[in-house]
MOPAC internal coordinates of N, CA, C and O (Angstrom, degrees):
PM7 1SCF
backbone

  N    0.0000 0     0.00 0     0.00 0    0    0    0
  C    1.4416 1     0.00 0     0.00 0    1    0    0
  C    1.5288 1   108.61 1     0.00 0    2    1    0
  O    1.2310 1   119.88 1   -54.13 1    3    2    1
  N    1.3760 1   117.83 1   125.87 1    3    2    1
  C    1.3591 1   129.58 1   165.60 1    5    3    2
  C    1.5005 1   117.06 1   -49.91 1    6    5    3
  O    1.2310 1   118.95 1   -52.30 1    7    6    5
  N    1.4953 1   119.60 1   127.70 1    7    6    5
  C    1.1909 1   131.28 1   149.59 1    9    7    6
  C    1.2556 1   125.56 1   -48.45 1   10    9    7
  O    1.2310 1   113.52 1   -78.51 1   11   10    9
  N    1.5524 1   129.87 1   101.49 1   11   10    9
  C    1.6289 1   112.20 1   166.25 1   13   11   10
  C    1.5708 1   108.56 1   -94.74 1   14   13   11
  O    1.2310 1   125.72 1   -25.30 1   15   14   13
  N    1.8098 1   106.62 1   154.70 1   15   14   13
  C    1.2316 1   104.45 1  -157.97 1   17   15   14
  C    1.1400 1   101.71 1   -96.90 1   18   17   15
  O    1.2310 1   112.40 1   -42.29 1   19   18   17
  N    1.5852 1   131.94 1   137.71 1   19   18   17
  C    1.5655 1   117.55 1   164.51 1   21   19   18
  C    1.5138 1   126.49 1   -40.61 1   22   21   19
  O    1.2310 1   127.92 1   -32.01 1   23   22   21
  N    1.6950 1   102.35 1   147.99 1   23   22   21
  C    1.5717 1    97.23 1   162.00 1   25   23   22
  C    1.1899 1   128.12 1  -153.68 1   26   25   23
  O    1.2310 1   119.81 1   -27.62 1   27   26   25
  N    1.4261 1   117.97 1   152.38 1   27   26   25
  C    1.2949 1   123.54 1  -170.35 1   29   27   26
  C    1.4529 1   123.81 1   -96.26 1   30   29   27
  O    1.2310 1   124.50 1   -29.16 1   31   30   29
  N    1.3904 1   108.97 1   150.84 1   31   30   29
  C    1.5203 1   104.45 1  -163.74 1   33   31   30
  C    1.0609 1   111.72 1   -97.32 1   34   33   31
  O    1.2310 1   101.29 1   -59.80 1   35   34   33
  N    1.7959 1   151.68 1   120.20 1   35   34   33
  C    1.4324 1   120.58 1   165.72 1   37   35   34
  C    1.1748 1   110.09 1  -103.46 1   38   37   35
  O    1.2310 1   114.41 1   -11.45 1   39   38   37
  N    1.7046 1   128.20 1   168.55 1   39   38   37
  C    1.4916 1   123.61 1   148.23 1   41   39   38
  C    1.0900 1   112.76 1   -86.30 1   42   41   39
  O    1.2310 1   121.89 1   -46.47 1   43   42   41
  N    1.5824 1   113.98 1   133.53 1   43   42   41
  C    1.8449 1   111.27 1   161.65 1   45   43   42
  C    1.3132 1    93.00 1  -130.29 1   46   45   43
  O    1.2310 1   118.66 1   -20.31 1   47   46   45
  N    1.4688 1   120.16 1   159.69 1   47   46   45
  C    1.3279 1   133.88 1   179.16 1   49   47   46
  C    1.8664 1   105.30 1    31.47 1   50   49   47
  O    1.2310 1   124.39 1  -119.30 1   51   50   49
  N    1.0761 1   109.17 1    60.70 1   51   50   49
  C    1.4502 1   113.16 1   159.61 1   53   51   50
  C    1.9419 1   111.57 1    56.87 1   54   53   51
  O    1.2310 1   132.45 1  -154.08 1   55   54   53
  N    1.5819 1    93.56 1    25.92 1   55   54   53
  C    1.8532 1    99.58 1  -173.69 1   57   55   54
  C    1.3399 1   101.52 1  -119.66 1   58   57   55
  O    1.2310 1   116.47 1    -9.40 1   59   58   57
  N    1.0844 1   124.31 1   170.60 1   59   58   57
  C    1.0847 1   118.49 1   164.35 1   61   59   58
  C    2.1476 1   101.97 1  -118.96 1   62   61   59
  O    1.2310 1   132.33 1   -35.60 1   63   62   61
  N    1.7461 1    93.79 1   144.40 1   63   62   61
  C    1.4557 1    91.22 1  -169.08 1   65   63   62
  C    1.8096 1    95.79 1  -126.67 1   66   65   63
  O    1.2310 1   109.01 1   -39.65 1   67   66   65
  N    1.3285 1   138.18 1   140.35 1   67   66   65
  C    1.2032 1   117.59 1   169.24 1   69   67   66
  C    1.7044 1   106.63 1  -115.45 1   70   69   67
  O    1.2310 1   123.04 1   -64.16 1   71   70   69
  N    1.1862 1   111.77 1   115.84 1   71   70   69
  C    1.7064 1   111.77 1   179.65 1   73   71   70
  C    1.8848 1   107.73 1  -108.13 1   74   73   71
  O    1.2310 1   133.09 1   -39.04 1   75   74   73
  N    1.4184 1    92.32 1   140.96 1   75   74   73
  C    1.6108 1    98.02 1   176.58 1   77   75   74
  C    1.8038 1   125.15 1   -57.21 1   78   77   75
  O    1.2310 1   125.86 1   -22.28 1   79   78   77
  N    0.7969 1   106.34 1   157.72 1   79   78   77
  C    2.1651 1   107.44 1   174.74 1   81   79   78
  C    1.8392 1    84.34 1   -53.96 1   82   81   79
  O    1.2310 1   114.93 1   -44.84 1   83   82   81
  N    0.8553 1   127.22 1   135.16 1   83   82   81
  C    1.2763 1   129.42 1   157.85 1   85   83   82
  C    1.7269 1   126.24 1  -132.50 1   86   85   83
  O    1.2310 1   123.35 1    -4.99 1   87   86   85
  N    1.5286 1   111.17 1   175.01 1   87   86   85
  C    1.5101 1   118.51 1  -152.02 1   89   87   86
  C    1.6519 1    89.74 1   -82.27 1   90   89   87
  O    1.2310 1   118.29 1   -22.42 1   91   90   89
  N    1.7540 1   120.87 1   157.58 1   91   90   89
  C    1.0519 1   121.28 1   145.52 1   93   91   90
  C    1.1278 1   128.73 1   -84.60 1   94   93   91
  O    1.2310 1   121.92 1   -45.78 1   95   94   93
  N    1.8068 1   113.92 1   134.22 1   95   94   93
  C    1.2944 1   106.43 1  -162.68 1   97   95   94
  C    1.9516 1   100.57 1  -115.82 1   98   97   95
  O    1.2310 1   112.05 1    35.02 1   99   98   97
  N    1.0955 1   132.59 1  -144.98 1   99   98   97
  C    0.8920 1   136.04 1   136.04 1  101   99   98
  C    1.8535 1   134.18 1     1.38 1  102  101   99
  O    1.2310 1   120.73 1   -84.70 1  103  102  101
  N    1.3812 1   116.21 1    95.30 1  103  102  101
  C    1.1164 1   108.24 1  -156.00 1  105  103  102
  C    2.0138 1   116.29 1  -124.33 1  106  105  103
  O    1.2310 1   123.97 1   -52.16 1  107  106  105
  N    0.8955 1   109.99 1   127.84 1  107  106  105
  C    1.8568 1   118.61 1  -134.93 1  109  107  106
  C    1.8676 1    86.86 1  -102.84 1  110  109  107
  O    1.2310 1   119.60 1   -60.34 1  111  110  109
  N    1.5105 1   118.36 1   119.66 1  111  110  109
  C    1.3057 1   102.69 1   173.68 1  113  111  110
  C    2.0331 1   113.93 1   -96.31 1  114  113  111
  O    1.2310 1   121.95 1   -59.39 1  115  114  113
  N    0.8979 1   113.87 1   120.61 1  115  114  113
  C    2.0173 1    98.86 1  -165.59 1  117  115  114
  C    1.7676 1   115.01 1  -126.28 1  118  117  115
  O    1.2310 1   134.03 1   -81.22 1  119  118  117
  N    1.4306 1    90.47 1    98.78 1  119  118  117
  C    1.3090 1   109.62 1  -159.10 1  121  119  118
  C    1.8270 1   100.03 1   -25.72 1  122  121  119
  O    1.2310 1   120.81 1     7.77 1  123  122  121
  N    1.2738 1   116.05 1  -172.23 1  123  122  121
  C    1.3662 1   143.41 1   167.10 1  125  123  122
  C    0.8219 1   127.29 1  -132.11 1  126  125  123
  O    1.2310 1   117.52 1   -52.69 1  127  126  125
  N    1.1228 1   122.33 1   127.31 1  127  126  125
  C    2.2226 1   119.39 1   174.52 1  129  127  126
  C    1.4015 1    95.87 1  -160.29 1  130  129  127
  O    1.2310 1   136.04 1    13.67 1  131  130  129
  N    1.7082 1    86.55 1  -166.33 1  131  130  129
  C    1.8180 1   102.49 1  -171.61 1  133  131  130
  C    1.4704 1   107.82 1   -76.18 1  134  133  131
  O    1.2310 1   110.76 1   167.71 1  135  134  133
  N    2.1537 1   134.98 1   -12.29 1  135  134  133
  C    0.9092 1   105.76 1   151.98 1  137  135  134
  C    1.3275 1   130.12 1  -135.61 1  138  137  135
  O    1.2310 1   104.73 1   -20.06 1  139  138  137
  N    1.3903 1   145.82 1   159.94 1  139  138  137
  C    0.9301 1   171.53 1  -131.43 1  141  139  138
  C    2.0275 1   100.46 1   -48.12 1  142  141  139
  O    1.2310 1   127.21 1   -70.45 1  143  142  141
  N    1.2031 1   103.74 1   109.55 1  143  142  141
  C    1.7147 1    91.96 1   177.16 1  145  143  142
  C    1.3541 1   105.35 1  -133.76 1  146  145  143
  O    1.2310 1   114.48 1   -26.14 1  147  146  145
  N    1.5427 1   128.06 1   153.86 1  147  146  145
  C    1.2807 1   149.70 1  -149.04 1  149  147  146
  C    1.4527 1    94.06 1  -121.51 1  150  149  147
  O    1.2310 1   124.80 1   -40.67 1  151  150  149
  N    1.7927 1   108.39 1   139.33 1  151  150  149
  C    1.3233 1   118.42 1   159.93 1  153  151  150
  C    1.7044 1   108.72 1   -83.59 1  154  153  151
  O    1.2310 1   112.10 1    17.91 1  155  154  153
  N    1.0987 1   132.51 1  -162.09 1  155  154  153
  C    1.5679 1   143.21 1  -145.21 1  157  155  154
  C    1.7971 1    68.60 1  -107.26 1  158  157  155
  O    1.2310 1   119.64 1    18.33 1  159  158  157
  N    0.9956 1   118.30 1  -161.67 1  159  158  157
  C    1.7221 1   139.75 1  -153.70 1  161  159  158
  C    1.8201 1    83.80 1  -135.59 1  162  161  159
  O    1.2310 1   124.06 1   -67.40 1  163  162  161
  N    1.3617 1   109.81 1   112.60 1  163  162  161
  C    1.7064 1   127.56 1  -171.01 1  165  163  162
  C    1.4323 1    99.90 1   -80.22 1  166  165  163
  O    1.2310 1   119.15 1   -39.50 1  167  166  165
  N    1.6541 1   119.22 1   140.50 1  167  166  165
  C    1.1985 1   131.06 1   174.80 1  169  167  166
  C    1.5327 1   112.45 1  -126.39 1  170  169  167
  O    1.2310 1   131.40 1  -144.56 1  171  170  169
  N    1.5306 1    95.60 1    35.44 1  171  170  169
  C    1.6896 1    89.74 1   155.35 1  173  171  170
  C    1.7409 1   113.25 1  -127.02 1  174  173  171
  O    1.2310 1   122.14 1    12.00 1  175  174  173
  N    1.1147 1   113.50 1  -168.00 1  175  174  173
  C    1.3985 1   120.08 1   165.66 1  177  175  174
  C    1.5992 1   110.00 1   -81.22 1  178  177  175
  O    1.2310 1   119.04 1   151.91 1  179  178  177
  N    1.2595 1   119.44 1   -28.09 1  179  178  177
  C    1.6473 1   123.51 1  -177.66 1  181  179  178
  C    1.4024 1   113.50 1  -150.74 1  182  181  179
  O    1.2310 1   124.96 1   -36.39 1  183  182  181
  N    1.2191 1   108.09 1   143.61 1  183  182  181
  C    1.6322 1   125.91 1  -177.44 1  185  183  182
  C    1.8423 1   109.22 1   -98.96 1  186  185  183
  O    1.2310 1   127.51 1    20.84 1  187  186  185
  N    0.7127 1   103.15 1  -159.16 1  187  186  185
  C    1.6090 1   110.87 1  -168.95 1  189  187  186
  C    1.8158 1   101.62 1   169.69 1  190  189  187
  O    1.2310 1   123.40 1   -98.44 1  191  190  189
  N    1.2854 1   111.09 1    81.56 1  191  190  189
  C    1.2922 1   129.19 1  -172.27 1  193  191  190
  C    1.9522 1   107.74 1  -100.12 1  194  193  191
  O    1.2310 1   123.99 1   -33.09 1  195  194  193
  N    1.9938 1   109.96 1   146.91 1  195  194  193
  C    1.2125 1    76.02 1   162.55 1  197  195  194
  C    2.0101 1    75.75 1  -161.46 1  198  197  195
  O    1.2310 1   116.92 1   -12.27 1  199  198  197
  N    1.5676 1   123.47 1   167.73 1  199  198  197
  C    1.2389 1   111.22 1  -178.98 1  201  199  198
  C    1.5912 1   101.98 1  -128.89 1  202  201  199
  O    1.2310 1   126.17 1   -14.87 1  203  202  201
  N    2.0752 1   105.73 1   165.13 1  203  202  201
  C    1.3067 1    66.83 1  -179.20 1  205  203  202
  C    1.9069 1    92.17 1  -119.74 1  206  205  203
  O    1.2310 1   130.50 1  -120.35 1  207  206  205
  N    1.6448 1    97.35 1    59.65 1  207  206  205
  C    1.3763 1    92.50 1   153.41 1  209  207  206
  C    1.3595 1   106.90 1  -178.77 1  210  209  207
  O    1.2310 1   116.76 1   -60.13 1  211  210  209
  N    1.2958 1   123.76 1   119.87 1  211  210  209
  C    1.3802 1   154.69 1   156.71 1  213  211  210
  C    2.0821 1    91.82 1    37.93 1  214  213  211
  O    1.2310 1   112.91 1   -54.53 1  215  214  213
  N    1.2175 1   131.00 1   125.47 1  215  214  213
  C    1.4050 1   111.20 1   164.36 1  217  215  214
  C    1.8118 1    97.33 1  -173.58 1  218  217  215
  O    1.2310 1   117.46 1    -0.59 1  219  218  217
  N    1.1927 1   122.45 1   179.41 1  219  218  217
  C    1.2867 1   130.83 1  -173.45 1  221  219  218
  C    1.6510 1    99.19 1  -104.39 1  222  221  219
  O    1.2310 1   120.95 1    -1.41 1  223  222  221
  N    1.4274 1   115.79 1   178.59 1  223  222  221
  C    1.3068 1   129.79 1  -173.40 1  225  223  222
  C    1.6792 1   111.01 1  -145.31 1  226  225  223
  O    1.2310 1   107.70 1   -43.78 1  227  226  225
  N    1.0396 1   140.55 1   136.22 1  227  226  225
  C    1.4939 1   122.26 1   133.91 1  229  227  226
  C    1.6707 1   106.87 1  -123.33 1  230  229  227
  O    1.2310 1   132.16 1    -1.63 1  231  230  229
  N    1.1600 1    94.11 1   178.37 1  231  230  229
  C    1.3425 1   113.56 1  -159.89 1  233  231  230
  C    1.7041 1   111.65 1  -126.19 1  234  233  231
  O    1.2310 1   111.50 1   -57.95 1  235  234  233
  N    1.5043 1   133.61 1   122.05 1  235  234  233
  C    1.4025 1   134.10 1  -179.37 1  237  235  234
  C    1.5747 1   114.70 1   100.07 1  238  237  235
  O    1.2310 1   105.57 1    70.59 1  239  238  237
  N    0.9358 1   144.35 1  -109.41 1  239  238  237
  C    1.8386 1   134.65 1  -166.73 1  241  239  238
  C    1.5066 1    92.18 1  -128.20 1  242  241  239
  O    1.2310 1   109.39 1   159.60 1  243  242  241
  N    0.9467 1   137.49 1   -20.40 1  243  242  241
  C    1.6968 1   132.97 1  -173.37 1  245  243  242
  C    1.5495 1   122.65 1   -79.90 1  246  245  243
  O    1.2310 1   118.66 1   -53.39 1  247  246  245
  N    1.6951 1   120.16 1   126.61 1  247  246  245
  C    1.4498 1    99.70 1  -167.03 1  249  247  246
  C    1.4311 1   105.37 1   -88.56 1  250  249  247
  O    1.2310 1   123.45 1   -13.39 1  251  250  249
  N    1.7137 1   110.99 1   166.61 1  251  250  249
  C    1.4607 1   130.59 1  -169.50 1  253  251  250
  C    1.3810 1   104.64 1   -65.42 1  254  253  251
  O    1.2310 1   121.04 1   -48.99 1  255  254  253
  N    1.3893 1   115.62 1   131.01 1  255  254  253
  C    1.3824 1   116.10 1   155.49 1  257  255  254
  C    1.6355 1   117.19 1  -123.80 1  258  257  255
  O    1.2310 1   119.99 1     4.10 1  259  258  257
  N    1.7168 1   117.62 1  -175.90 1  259  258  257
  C    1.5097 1    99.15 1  -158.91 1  261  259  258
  C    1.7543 1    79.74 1   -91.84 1  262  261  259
  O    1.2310 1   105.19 1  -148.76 1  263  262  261
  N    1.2404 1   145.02 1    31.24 1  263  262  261
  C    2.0006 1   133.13 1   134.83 1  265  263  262
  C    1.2299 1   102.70 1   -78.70 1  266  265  263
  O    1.2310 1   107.34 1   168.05 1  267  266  265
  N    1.6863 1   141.20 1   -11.95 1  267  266  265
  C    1.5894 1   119.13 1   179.95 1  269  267  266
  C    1.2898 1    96.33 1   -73.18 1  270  269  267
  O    1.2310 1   131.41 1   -12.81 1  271  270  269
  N    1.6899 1    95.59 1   167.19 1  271  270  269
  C    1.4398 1   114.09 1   178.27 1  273  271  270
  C    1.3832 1   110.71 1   -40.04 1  274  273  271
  O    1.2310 1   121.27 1   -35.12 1  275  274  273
  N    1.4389 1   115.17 1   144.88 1  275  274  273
  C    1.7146 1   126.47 1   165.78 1  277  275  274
  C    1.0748 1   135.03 1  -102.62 1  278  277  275
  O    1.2310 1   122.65 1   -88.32 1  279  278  277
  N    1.8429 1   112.53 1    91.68 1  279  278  277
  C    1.5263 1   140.99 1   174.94 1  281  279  278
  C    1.8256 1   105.26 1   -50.10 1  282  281  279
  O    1.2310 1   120.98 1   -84.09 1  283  282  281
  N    1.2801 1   115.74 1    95.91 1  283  282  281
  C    1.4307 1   114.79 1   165.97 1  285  283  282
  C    1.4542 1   122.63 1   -43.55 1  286  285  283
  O    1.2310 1    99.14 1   -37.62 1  287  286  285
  N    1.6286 1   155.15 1   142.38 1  287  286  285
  C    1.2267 1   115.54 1   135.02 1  289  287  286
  C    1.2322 1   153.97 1   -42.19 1  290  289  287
  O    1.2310 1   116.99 1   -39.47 1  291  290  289
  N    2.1271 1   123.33 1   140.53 1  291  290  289
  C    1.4652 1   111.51 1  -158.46 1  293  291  290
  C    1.3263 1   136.38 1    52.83 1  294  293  291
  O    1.2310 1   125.89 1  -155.17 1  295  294  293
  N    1.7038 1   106.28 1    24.83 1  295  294  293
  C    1.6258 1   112.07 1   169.78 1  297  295  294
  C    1.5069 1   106.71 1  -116.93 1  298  297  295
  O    1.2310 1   126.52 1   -46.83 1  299  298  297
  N    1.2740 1   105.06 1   133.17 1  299  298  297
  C    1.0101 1   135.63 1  -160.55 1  301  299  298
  C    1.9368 1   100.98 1   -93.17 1  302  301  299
  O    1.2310 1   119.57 1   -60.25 1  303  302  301
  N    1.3288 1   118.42 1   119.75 1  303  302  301
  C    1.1622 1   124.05 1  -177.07 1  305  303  302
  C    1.2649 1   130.98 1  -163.51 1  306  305  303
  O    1.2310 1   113.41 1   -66.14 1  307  306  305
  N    1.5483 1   130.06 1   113.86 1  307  306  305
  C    1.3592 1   135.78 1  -154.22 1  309  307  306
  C    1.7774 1   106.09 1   -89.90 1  310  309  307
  O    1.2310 1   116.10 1   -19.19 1  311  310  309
  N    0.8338 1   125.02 1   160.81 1  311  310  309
  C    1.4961 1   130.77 1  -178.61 1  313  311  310
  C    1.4421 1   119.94 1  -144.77 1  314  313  311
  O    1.2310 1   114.25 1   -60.63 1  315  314  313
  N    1.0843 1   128.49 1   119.37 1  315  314  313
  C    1.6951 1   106.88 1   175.81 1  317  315  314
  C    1.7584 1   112.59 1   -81.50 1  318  317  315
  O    1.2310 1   126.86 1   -37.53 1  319  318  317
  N    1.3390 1   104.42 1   142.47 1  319  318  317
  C    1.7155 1   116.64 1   170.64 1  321  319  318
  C    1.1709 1   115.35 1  -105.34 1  322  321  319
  O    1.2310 1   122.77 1    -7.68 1  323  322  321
  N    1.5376 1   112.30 1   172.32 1  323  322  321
  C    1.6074 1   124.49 1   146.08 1  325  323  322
  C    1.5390 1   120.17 1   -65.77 1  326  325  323
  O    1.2310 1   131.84 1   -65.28 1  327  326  325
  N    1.0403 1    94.74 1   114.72 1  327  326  325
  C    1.7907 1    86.87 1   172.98 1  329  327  326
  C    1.7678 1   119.49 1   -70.18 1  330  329  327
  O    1.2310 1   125.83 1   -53.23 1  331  330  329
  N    1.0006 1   106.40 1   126.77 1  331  330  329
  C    1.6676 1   103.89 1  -151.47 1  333  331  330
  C    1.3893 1   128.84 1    98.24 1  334  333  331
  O    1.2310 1   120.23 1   156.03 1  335  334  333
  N    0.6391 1   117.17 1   -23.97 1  335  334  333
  C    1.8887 1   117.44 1  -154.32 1  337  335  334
  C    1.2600 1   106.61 1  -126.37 1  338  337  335
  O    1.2310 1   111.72 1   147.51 1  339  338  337
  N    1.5067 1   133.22 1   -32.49 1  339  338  337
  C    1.5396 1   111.35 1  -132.70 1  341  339  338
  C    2.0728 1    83.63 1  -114.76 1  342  341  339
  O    1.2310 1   123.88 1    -0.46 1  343  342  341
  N    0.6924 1   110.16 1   179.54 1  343  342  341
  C    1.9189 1   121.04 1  -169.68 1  345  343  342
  C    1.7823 1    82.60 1  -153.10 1  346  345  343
  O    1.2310 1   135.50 1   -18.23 1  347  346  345
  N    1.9888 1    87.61 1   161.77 1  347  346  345
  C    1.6776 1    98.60 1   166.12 1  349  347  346
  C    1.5709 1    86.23 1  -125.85 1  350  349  347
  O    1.2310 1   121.07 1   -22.89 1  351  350  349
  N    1.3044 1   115.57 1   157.11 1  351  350  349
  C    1.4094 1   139.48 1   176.62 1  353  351  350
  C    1.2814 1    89.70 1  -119.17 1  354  353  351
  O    1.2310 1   122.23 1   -37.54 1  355  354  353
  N    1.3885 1   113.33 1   142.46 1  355  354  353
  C    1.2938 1   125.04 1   154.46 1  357  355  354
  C    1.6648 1   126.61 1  -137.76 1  358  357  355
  O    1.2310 1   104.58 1   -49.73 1  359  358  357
  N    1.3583 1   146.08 1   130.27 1  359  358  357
  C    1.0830 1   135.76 1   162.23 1  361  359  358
  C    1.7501 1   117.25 1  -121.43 1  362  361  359
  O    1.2310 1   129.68 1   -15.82 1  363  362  361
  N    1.1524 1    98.94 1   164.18 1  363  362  361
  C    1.6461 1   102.46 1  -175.18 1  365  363  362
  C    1.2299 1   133.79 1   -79.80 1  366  365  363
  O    1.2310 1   110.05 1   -41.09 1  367  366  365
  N    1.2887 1   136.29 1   138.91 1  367  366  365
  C    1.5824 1   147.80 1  -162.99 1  369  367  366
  C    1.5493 1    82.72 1   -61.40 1  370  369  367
  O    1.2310 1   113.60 1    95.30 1  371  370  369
  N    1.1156 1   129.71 1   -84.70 1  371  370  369
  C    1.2939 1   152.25 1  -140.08 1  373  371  370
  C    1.3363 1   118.00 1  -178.94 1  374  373  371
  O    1.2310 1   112.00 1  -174.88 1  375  374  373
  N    1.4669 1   132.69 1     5.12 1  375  374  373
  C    1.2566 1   134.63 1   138.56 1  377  375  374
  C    0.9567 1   146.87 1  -129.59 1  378  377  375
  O    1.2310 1    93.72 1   -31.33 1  379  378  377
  N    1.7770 1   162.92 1   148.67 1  379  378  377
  C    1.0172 1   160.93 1  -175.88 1  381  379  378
  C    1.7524 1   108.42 1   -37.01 1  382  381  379
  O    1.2310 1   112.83 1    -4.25 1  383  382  381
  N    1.3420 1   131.14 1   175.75 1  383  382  381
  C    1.2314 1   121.68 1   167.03 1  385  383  382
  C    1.8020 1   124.25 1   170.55 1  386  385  383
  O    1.2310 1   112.81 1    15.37 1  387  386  385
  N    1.2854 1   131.19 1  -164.63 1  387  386  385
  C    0.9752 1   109.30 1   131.26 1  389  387  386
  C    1.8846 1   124.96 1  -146.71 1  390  389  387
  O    1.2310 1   125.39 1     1.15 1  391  390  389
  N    1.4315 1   107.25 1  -178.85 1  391  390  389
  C    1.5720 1    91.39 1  -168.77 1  393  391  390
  C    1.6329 1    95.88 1  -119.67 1  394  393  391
  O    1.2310 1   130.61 1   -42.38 1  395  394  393
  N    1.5634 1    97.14 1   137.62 1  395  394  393
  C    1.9543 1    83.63 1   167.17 1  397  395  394
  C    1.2802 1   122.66 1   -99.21 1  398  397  395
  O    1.2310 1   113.03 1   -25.02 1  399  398  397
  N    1.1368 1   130.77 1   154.98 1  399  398  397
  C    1.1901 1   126.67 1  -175.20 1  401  399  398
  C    1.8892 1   110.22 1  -119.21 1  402  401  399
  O    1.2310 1   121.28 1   -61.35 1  403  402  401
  N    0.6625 1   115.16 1   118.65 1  403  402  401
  C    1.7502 1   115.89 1  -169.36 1  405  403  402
  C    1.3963 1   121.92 1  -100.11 1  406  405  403
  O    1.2310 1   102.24 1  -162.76 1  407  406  405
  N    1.3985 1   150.09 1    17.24 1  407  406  405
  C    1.0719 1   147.68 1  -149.46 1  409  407  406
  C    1.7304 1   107.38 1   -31.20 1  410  409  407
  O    1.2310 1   126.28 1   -51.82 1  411  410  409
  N    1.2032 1   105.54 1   128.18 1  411  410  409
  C    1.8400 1   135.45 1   159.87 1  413  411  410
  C    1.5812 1   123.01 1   -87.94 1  414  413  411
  O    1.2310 1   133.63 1   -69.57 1  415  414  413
  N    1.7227 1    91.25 1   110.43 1  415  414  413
  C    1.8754 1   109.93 1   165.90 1  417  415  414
  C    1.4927 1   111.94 1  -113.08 1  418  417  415
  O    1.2310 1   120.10 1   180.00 1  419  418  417

């Protein structure tokens, strides 16, 4: 008998999406500073991001400012993407840093 894998549900943009526990694949390190910097263009369906200092995020072609969402330091948090398409922007709370980016298969 086949194993099915648990899964977790998130909301993004007011949807509901349910993605499986998935593998770490490929993992993107993208500095931090005072301005706005882009990870490589993500080739999974979900990331698994975490920093280890206080900074904002956006998500898709638009760069980060300090109104994008607010990435705590050392929190650990998965997101689903476009495969192909989508980039993370990141800029800094108030300190230098860096963010990882983990793509999920």
């Amino acid at each position: 008998m086949a194993l099915t894998p648990p899964k977790v549900t998130r909301d993004r943009d007011g949807s509901q999406q349910t993605l499986p526990l998935l593998r770490h694949g490929t993992t993107h390190l993208v500095n931090i500073s005072a301005a706005a910097v882009d990870s490589p263009t993500l080739n999974s369906d979900a990331v698994r991001v975490v920093s280890n200092v206080d900074c904002h995020v956006a998500f898709g072609a638009g760069a980060a400012s300090v109104g994008s969402a607010f990435l705590p330091a050392n929190v650990v948090e998965d997101y689903p993407v476009r495969n192909g398409a989508d980039i993370i922007s990141v800029i800094r709370d108030s300190t230098d840093g860096y963010l990882y980016v983990t793509e999920l298969s």
